[in-house]
KELUMDREN-940280 format. One record per residue: x negated, y, z negated of N, C-alpha, C in turn. Coordinates in steps of 0.1 Angstrom, whole numbers, plus 5000, padded with zeros to 4 digits. Layout:
REM KELUMDREN-940280
XYZXYZXYZ...
This chain:
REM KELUMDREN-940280
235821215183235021105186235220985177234920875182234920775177233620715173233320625160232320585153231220495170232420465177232020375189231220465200231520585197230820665208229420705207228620655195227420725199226220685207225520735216225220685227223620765226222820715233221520745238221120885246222420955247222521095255222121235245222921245235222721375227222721305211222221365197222321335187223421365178224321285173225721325168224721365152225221475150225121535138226221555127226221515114227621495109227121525093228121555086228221585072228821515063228321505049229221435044229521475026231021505026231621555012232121465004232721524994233221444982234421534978235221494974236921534968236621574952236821724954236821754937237521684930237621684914238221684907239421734904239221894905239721954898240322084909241622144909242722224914241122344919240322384915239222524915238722454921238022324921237222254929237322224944238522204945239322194958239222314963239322434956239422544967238122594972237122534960235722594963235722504975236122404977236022314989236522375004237522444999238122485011237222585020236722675005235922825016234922745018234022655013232722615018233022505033234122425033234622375045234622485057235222605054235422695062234122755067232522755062231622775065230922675074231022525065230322475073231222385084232122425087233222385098232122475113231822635109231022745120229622645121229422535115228022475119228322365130229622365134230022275147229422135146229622075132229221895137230121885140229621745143230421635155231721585143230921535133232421485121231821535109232621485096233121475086233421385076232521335068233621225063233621215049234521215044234921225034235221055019234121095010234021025003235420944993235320854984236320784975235520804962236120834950235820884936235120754932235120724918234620614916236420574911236320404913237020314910238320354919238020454933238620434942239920604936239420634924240720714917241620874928240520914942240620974947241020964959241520844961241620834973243020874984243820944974244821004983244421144987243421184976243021344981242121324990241021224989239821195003241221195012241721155018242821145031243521285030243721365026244121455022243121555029241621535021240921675028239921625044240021505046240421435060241121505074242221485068243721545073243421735076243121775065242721925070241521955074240521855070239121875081239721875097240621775098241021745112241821865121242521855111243821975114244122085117243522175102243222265099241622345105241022235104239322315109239122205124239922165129239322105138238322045142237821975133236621835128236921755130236621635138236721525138236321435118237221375112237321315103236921195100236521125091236821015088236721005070237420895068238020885056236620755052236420795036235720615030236320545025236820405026237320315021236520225010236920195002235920054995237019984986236519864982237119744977237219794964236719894960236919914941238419944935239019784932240419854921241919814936241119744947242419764958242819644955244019594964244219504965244719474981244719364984245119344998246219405004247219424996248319505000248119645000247319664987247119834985245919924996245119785003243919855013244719855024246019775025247219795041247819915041248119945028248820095026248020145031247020185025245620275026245120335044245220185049244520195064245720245067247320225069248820265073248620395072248420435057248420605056247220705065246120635064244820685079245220705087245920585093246620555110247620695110248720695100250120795101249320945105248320985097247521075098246821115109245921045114245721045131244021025129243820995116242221005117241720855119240720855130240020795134238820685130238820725121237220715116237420635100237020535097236620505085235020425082234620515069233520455060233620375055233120225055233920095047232720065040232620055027232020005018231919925010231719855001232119754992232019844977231519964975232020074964230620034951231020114943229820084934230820004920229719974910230719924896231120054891232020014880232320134873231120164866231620284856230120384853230020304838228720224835228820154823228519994823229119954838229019834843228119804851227419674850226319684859225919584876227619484867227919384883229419444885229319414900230919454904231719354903233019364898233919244899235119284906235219194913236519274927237919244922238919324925240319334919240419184927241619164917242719074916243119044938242918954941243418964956242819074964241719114959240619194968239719124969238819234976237719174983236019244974235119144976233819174970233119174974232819224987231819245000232219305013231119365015231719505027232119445039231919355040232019235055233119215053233919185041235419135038236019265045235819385040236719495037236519525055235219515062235519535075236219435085236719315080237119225088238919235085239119265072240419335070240919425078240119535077240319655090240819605103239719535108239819455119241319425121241219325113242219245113244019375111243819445105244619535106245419565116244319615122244619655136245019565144244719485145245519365151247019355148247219375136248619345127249719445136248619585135249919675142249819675157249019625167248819605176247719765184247219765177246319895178245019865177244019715185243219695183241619755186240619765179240119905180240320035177241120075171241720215169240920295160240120205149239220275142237720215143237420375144235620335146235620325128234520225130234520195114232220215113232420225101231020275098230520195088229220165084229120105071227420115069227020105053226220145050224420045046223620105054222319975054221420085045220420025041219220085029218220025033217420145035216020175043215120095030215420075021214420065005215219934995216419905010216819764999217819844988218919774986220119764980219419804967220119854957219319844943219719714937220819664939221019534935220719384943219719444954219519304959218019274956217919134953216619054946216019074957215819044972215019074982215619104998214719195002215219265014215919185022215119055027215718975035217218955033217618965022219318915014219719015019219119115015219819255022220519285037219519235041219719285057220419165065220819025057221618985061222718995054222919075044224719115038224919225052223719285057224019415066224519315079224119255082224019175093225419165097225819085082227719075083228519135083228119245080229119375083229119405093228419415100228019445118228619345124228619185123229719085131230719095127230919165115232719135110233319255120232219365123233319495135232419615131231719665123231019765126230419865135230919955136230120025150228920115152228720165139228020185136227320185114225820215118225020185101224820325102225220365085224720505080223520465073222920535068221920485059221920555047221520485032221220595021220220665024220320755018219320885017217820845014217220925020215720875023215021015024213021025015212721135018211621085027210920945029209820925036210520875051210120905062210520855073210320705074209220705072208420565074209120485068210220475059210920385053212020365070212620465075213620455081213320355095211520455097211720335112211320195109211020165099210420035090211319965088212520005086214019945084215019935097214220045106215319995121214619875127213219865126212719795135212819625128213119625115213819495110215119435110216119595114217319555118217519465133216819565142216619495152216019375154215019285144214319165147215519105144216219135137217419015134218819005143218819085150219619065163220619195162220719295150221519405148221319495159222419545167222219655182223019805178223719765170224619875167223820025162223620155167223020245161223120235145221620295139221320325131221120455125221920545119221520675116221220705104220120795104219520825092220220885081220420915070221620985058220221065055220621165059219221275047220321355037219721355023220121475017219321585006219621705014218921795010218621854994217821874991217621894975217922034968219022024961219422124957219122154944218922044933218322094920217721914914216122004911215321904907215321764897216521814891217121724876218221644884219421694892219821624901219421534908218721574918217821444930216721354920216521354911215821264903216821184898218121204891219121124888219821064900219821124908220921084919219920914927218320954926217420864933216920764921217120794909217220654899217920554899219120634905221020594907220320464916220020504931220220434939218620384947217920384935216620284940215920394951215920524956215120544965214320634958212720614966211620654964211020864967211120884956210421074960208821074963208621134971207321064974205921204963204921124960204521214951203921334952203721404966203821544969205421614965206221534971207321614968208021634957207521544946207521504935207121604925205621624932205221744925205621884923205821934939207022054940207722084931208521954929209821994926210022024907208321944905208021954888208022084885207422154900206922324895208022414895209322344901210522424898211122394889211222294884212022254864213122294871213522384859215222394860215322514868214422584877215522694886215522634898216722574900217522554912217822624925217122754923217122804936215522764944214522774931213322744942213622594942214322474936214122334941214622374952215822454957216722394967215922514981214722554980214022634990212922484991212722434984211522344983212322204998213422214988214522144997215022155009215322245011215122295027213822285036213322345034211622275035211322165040211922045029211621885031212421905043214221895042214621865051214721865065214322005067213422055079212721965086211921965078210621885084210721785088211521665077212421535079212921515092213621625090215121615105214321615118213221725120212721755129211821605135211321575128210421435128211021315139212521335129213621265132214121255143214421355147215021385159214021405169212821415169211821395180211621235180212321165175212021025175212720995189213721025184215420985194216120915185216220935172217420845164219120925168220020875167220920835175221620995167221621055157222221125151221521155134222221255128221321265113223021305108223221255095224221235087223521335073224321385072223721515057224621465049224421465038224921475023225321615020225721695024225621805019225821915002226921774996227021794981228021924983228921904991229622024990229122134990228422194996227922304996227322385010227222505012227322585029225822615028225522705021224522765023223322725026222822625021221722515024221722515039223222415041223022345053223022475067223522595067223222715072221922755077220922725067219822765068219022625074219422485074218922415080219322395096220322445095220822435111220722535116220422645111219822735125218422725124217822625114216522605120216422485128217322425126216922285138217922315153218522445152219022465167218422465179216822545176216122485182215622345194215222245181215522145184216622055192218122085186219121985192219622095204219122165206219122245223218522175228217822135228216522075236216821925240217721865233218021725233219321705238220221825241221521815242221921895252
């Protein structure tokens, strides 16, 4: 499937990994791929390191999500460290490959830095990096060829002074060719439909899907949600105080939330739910045979 296909009929359900480091990491990736490949989403998509440093292996476990496990793929692109010629390679090597699908982003700073400054003959906003795509495709005569995806915030960018700025950087992503908005991670709904129904006052049509991710250890999701400005709400908050550091009852507490979340969610009619999954099976195992229920019912 394509980024362009999701429709008002059934909920596209999709996952989302990150490219180890390290030769062991990769393989833990492999058996846990091999698990949650038996949970039959719709895609896949596969993250970029920071300052872009992974991005032959993101295309890489792409390529075998596709291939190998027969998942529809998609690769993340971002402007961190490219250059105009090096994001043409980049999209060339996608296309050679046969995957479909890209995540376009504008990338985070490096770790230490607190504004981004865009390479030499690159680009410094995600509306550039989708109109490049665009434009790509045009180059080889393949217009349309990739559903492209890109990312809006239920809670506001952590770096933008006010929402309004926000949602029109989002705005231009979506005319430069976007087909569809992921969203960051979110634990209160109320942020999510609070943020579609502002997308929509400003003329945005393109589906909006929610990004949940599930909580695996309590020291974690507190760093990970300092990272990027989103809110734990203070029931959940409290939970997760009473698990400290064992990580098995945060990530039961976790399951729990997400459940509950998804289920909310999906009795809404939002178009699809996007998991974080953090590389990992087990979790998401136990959340999807509880929501099978559910996406029977809708599908």
């Amino acid at each position: 499937m394509l980024f362009s296909d999701y429709s008002d009929n059934k909920p596209i359900i999709s996952f989302e990994i990150f490219p180890p480091k390290t030769e062991k990491g990769f393989d833990n990736l492999q058996f846990e791929l091999s698990l949650l490949s038996t949970l039959a989403p719709d895609f896949i998509t596969v993250t970029y390191g920071a300052m872009g440093t992974t991005r032959e292996r993101t295309l890489d476990i792409a390529s075998l999500i596709q291939n190998h496990f027969g998942i529809e793929s998609a690769c993340h692109l971002t402007c961190v460290g490219a250059t105009k010629k090096e994001l043409d390679s980049m999209l060339q090597k996608i296309y050679d490959a046969g995957v479909r699908n890209i995540v376009a982003l504008r990338g985070d700073p490096p770790e230490g830095e607190s504004n981004f400054i865009p390479p030499e003959d690159g680009f410094a906003y995600g509306n550039q990096l989708v109109e490049h795509i665009r434009n790509f495709e045009k180059s080889i005569g393949k217009q349309n060829h990739f559903g492209v995806a890109v990312a809006g915030y239920p809670e506001k960018h952590i770096e933008a002074s006010e929402f309004d700025m926000d949602l029109a950087n989002l705005k231009r992503k979506v005319d430069a060719g976007a087909d569809v908005i992921f969203t960051q991670l979110f634990f209160n709904n109320d942020y999510y439909f609070d943020f579609v129904r502002k997308v929509r006052e400003i003329g945005i049509t393109v589906p909006v899907v929610p990004g949940i991710m599930p909580i695996l250890s309590a020291k974690q999701i507190k760093r990970i949600t300092s990272m990027c400005g989103t809110t734990i709400p203070d029931a959940l908050r409290e939970k997760l105080d009473t698990a400290a550091d064992d990580d098995n009852k945060a990530r039961d507490i976790g399951i729990e939330q997400c459940i509950e979340q998804s289920r909310e969610l999906l009795s809404s009619g939002v178009p699809g739910i996007h998991f974080y999954v953090l590389n990992k099976s087990t979790h998401m195992i136990r959340i999807m045979e509880a929501l099978s229920g559910d996406l029977q019912k809708l599908r």
